[in-house]
C-alpha positions as CSV (number, residue, x, y, z in Angstrom):
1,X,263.1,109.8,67.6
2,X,261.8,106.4,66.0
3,X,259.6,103.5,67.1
4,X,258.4,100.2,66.4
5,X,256.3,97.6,67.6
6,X,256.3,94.5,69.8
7,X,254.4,91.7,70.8
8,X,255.1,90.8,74.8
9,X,251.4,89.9,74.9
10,X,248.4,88.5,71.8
11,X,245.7,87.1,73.0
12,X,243.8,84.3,70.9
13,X,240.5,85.0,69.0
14,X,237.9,83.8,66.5
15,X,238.4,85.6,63.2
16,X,236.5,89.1,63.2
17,X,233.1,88.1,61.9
18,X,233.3,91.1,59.3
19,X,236.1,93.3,58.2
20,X,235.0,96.8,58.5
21,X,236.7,99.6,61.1
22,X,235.0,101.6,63.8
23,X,237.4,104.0,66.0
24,X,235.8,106.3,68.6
25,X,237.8,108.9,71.2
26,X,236.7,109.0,74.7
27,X,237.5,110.4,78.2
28,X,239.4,114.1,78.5
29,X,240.8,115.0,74.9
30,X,244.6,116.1,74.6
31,X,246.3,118.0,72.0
32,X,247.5,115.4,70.1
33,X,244.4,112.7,70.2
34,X,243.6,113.5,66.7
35,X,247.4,112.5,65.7
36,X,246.4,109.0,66.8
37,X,243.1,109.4,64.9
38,X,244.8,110.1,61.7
39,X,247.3,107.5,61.9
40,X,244.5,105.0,62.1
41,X,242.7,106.0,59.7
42,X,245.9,106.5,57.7
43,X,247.4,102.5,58.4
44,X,243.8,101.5,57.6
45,X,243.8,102.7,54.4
46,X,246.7,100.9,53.5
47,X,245.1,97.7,53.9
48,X,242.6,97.4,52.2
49,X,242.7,93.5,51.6
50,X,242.1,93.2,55.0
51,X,239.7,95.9,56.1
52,X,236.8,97.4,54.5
53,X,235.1,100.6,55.2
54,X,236.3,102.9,58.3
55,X,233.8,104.7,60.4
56,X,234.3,106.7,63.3
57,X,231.8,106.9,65.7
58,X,230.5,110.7,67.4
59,X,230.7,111.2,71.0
60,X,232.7,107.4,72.0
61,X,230.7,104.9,73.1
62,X,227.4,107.0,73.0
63,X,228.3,107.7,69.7
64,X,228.0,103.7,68.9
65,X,224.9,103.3,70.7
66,X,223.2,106.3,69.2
67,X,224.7,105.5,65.7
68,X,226.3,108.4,65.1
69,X,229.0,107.4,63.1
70,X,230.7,109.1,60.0
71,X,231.9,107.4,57.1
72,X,235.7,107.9,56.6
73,X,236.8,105.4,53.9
74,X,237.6,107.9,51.6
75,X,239.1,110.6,53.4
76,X,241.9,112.9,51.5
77,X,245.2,113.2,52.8
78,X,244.8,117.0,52.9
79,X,242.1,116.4,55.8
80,X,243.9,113.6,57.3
81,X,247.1,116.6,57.4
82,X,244.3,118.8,58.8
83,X,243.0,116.5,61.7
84,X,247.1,115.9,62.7
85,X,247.1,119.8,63.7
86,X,243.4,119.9,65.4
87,X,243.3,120.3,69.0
88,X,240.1,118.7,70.4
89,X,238.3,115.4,69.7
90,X,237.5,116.3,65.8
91,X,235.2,113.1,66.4
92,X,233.4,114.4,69.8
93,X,235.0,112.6,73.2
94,X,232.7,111.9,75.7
95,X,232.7,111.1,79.5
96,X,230.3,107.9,79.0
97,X,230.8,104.7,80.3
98,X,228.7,101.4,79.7
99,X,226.8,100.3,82.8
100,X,227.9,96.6,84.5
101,X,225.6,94.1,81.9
102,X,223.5,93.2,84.8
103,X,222.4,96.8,85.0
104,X,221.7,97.2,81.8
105,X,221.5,94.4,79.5
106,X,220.0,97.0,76.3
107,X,223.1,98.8,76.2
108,X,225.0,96.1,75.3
109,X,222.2,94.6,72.9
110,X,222.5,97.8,71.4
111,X,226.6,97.6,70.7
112,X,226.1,94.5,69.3
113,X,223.3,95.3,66.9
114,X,225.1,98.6,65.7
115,X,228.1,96.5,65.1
116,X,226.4,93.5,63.3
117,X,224.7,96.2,61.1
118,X,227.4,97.8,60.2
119,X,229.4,95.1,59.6
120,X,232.2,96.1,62.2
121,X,234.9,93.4,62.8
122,X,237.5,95.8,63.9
123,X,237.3,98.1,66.7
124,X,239.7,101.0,67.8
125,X,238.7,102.5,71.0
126,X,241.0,106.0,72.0
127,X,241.5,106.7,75.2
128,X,242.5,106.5,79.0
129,X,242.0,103.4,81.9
130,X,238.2,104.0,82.0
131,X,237.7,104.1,78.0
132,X,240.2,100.4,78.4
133,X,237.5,98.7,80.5
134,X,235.1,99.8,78.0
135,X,236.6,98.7,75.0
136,X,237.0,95.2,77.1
137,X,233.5,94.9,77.7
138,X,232.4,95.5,74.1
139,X,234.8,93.1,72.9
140,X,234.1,90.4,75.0
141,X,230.1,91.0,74.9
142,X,230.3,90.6,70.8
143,X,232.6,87.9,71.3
144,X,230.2,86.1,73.5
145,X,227.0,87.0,71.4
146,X,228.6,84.9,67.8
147,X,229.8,88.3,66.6
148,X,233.5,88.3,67.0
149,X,235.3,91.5,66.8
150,X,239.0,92.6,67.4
151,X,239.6,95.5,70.1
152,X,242.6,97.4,70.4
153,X,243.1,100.4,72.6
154,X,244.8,103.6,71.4
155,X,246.3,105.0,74.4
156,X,246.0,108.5,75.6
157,X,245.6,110.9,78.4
158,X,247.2,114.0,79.7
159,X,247.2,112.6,83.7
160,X,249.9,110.3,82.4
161,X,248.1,107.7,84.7
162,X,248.4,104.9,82.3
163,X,250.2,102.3,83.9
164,X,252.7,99.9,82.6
165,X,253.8,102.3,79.8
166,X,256.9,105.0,80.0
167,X,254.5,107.8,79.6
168,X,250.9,108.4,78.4
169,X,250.5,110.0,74.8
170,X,249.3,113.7,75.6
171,X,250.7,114.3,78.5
172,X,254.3,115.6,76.8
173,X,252.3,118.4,74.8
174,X,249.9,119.4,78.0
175,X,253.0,119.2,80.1
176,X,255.2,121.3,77.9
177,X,252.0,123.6,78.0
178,X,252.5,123.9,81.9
179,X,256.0,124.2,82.2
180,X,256.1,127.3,80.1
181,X,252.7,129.2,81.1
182,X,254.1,128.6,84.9
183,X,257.5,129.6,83.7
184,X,255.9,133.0,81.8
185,X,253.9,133.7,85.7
186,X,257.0,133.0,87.6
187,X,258.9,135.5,85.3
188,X,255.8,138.0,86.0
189,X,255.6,137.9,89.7
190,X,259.4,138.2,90.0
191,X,258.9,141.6,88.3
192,X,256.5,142.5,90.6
193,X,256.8,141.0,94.0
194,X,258.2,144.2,95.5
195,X,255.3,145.9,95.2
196,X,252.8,143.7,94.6
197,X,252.1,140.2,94.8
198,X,253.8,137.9,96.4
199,X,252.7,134.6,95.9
200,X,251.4,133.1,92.9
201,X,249.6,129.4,92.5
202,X,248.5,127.3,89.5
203,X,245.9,124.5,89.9
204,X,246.6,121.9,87.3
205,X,244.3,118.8,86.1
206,X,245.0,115.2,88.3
207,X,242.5,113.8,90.3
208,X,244.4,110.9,91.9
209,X,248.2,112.0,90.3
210,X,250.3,114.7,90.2
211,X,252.4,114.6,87.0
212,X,250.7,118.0,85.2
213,X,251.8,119.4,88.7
214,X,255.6,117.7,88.8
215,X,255.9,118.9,85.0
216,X,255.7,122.9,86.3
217,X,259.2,122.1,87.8
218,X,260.1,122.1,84.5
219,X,260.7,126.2,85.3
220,X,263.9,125.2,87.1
221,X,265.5,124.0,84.0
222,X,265.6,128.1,83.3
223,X,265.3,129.4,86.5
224,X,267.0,126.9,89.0
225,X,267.1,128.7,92.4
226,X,263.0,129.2,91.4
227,X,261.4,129.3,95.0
228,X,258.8,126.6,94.2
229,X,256.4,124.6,96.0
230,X,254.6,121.8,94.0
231,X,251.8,119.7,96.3
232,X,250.7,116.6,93.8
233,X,247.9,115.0,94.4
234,X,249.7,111.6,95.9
235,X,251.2,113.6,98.9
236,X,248.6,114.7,102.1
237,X,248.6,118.4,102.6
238,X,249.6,119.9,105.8
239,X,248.5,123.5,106.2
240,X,250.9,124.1,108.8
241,X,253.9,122.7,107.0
242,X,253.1,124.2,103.7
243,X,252.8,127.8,105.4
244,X,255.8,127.1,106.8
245,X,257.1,126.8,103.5
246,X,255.7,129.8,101.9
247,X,256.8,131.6,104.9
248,X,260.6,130.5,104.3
249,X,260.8,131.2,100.8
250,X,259.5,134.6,100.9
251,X,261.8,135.7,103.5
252,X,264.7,134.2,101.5
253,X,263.8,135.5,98.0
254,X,260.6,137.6,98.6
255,X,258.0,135.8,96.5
256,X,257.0,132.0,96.2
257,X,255.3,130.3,93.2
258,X,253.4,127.3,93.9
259,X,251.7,124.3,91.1
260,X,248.9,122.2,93.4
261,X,247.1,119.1,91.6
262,X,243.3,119.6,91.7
263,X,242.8,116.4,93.7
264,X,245.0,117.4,96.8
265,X,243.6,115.7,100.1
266,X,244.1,116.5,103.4
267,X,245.7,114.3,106.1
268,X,241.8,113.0,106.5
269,X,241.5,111.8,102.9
270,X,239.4,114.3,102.1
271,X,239.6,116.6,98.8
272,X,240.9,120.7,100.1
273,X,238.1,121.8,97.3
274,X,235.3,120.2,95.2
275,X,233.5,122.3,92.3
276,X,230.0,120.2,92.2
277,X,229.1,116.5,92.1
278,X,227.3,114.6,89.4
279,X,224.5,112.4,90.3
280,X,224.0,109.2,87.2
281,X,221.9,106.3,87.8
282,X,225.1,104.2,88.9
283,X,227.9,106.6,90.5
284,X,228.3,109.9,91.1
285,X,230.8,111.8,89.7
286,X,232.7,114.6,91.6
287,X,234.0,117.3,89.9
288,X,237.4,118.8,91.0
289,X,238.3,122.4,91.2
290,X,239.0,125.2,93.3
291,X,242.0,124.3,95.1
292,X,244.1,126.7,93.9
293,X,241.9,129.5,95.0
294,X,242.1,128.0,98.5
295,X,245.5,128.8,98.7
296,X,246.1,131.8,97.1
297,X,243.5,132.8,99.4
298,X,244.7,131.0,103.0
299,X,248.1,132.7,102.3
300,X,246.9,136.1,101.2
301,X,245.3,135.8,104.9
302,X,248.5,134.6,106.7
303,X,251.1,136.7,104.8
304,X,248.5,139.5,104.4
305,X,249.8,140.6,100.8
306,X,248.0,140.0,97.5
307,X,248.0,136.6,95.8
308,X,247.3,135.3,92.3
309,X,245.7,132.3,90.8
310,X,245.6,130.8,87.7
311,X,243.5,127.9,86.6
312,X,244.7,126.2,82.9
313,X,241.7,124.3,83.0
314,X,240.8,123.1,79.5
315,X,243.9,124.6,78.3
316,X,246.3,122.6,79.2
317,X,244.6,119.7,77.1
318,X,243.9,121.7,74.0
319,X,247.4,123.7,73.7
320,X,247.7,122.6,70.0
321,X,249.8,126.2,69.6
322,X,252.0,124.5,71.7
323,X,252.7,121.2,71.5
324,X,255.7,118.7,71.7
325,X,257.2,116.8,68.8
326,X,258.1,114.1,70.9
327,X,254.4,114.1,72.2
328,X,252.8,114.2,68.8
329,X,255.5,111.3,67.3
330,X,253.9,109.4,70.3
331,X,250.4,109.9,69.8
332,X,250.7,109.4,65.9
333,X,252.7,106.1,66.8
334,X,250.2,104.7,69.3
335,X,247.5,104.9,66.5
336,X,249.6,103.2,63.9
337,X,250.6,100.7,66.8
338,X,247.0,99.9,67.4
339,X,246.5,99.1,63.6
340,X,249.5,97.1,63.7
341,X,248.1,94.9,66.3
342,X,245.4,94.4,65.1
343,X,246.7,93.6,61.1
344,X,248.5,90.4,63.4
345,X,245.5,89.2,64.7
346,X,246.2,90.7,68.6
347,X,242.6,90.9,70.4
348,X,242.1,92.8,73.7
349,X,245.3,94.7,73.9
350,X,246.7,98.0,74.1
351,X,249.8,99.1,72.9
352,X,252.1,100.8,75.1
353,X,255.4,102.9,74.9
354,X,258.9,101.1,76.3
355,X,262.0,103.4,75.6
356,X,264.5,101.8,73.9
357,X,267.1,104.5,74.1
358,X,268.1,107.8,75.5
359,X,269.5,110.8,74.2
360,X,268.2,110.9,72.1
361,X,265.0,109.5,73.1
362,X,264.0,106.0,71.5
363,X,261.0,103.7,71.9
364,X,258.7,100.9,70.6
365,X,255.1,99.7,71.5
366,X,254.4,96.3,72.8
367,X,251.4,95.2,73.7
368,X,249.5,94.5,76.7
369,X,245.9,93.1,77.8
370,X,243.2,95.6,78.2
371,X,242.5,93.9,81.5
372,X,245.9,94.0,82.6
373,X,246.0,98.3,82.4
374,X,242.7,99.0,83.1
375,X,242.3,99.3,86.7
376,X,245.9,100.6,87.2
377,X,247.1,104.2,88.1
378,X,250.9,105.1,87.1
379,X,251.0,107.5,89.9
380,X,254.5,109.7,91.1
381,X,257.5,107.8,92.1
382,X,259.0,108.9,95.8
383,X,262.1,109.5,94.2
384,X,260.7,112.2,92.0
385,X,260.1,114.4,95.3
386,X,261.8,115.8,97.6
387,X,261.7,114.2,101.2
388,X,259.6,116.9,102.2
389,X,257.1,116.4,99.1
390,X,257.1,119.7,97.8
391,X,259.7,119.7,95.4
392,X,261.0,118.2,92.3
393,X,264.2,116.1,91.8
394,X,266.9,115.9,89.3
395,X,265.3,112.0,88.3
396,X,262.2,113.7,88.0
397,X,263.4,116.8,85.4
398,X,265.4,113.5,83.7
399,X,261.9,111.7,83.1
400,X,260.5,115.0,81.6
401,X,262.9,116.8,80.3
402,X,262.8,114.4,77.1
403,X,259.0,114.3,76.9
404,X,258.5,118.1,75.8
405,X,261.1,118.4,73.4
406,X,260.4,119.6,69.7
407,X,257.7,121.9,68.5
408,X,255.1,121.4,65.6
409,X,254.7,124.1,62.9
410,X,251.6,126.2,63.7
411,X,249.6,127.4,60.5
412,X,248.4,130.9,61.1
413,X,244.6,132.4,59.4
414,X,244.4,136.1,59.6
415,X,246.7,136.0,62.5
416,X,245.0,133.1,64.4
417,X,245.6,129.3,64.2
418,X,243.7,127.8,61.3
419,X,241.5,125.5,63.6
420,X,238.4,125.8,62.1
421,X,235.7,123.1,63.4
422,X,236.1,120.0,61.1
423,X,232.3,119.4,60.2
424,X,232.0,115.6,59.1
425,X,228.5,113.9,57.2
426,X,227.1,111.2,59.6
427,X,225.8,108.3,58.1
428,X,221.8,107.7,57.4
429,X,220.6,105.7,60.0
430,X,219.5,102.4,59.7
431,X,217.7,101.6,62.7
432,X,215.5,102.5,65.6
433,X,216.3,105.8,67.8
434,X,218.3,104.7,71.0
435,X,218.9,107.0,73.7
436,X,222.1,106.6,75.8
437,X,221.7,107.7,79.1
438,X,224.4,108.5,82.4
């Protein structure tokens, strides 16, 4: 494995009108999102002729607007190895977005004050589309308001929804998280089918996509007559076809296992199960969840045996017992991409993977515009399904297989990972309270 970096794409900008750093994580976290922070913070330390003092803000975007940011200039390289095995955001994601400027003109007043006080000419914003369109509007606010400051995105999210890039940092580790927990279940029920259950279903994360669902085909690679059903979230479900289903593969082997994305629709367009909807002063927000329940419980009905369900959940974003190599060289890569961008003066870009060999896997980072990725979804090819949608292909296990290969060295506390919460010193305030609100 190796990388390096590109330029397809550097936009043209005014000088940063200061020199410091500020990097903030945002959106769902992954296992490997504080690889990227390291790297970073790492690549920024490096340089210090051209940058000054790094903070990191708490909690994204609110984080900025609240000033909540943490001074990490100085930080050893024994916390740096530290935050490279930490699963979570060690600097607090959040699911915060700016409102349109019309909206809300003080939020963006607000950015730009915390950033003129703080000197901030460089900033490093972690995370998936949303966090993209984000970072865009900052930069081009300060840009507009005679504080100029470079933007780069660090890409990351588990979905693997990314566009444009071969694959998403932190979807390798949560996929390599799937593939074996569905691969430990299917070995489970094939034990005790007989007498017991009969069918088994995991709900995975994916709103509009269904990769975390593709990936627990995975389970063929050991088991490859496995009598599997996947329903991702780009193909309508039809009840009668997927009973159908079931119905065959029981008789044929005597159990079915089954991975469903949590944002399957029906032929109507309308989601098979919703957990609760958010209500903010501009959108709602509805959460997912309870789809796989559905199932387990419309076939325990129809086939009239006992069913199981499993819902990852957070888990499958916060594996760090588990995660890829390949995954982690990614993330830590994407961070030290970002860095790079920004060291040659690229402004409103994002880094991205290209593979640049196979077998074993290669790649670089090039760079693309914020704008360019932002509203896009890299959702499941056709050719990665079966005709009838419910199965996975031999170009699909060739796109994962490489993804999820390698493991990272787990250090062990009185028989438990030594994950302790990373408690960081914010920095005195400087000026007036500001409350960020949905």
């Amino acid at each position: 494995m190796n990388s390096s970096t590109t330029d397809t794409y550097c936009s043209s900008s005014a000088l940063p009108s200061a020199n410091n750093v500020l990097y903030a994580q945002a959106g769902g976290v992954s296992a490997v999102i504080n690889a990227s922070a390291a790297a970073v913070i790492e690549k920024v330390q490096k340089h210090p002729d051209q940058f000054g003092k790094i903070y990191t803000a708490l909690n994204g975007i609110k984080g900025v607007l609240e000033e909540a940011l943490i001074d990490v200039s100085n930080m050893s390289s024994e916390t740096l190895e530290r935050l490279k095995h930490q699963p979570g955001a060690a600097f607090k994601a959040c699911r915060f977005d700016l409102d349109p400027l019309e909206h809300n003109t003080a939020q963006y007043e607000r950015v730009l004050e915390v950033f003129k006080t703080y000197e901030i000419g460089y900033f490093f914003y972690n995370g998936g589309n949303g966090s993209m369109v984000t970072a865009q509007k900052v930069a081009d606010y300060c840009g507009e308001h005679g504080h100029p400051v470079i933007c780069v995105g660090v890409a990351k999210t588990i979905d693997n929804d990314l566009d444009l890039s071969h694959c998403s940092p932190g979807f390798g580790s949560a996929a390599k998280y799937i593939a074996t927990s569905f691969l430990e279940a299917s070995l489970d029920i094939i034990s005790m089918h007989e007498t017991s259950s009969k069918f088994f279903v995991m709900e995975c994360m994916g709103r509009n996509t269904g990769w975390l669902t593709l990936a627990a085909g995975l389970a063929k690679e050991v088991i490859p007559d496995l009598p599997l059903i996947l329903l991702p979230a780009e193909r309508a479900f039809n009840k009668t076809l997927f009973i159908q289903k079931v119905e065959q593969l029981i008789s044929e082997k005597g159990y079915c296992v089954c991975a469903v994305s949590e944002g399957l629709q029906d032929e109507q367009g309308e989601y098979l199960a919703i957990a609760g909807i958010e209500h903010t002063l501009e959108r709602d927000y509805t959460q997912l969840g309870g789809v796989g329940s559905y199932l387990s419980h419309m076939v325990s009905q129809h086939i009239q045996s006992k069913t199981h369900c499993a819902v990852p959940d957070y888990l499958q974003r916060s594996a760090s017992h588990i995660v890829s190599q390949t995954d982690w060289q990614m993330a830590y890569d994407a961070g030290k991409a970002s860095v790079e961008a920004a060291l040659r003066g690229a402004h409103g870009v994002l880094p991205i993977i290209e593979v640049t060999g196979e077998n074993p896997l290669t790649w670089c980072f090039k760079t693309v515009e914020l704008e360019a990725v932002a509203n896009l979804e890299k959702t499941v090819p056709d050719n990665f399904l079966t005709e009838d949608g419910m199965d996975i292909t031999p170009a699909a296990l060739d796109y994962l297989r490489p993804l999820i290969q390698g493991e990272r060295p787990v250090h062990f506390k009185n028989g438990l990972p030594d994950i302790a919460i990373m408690s960081f010193v914010q920095v005195q305030k400087k000026l007036t309270p500001f409350r960020a609100v949905k």
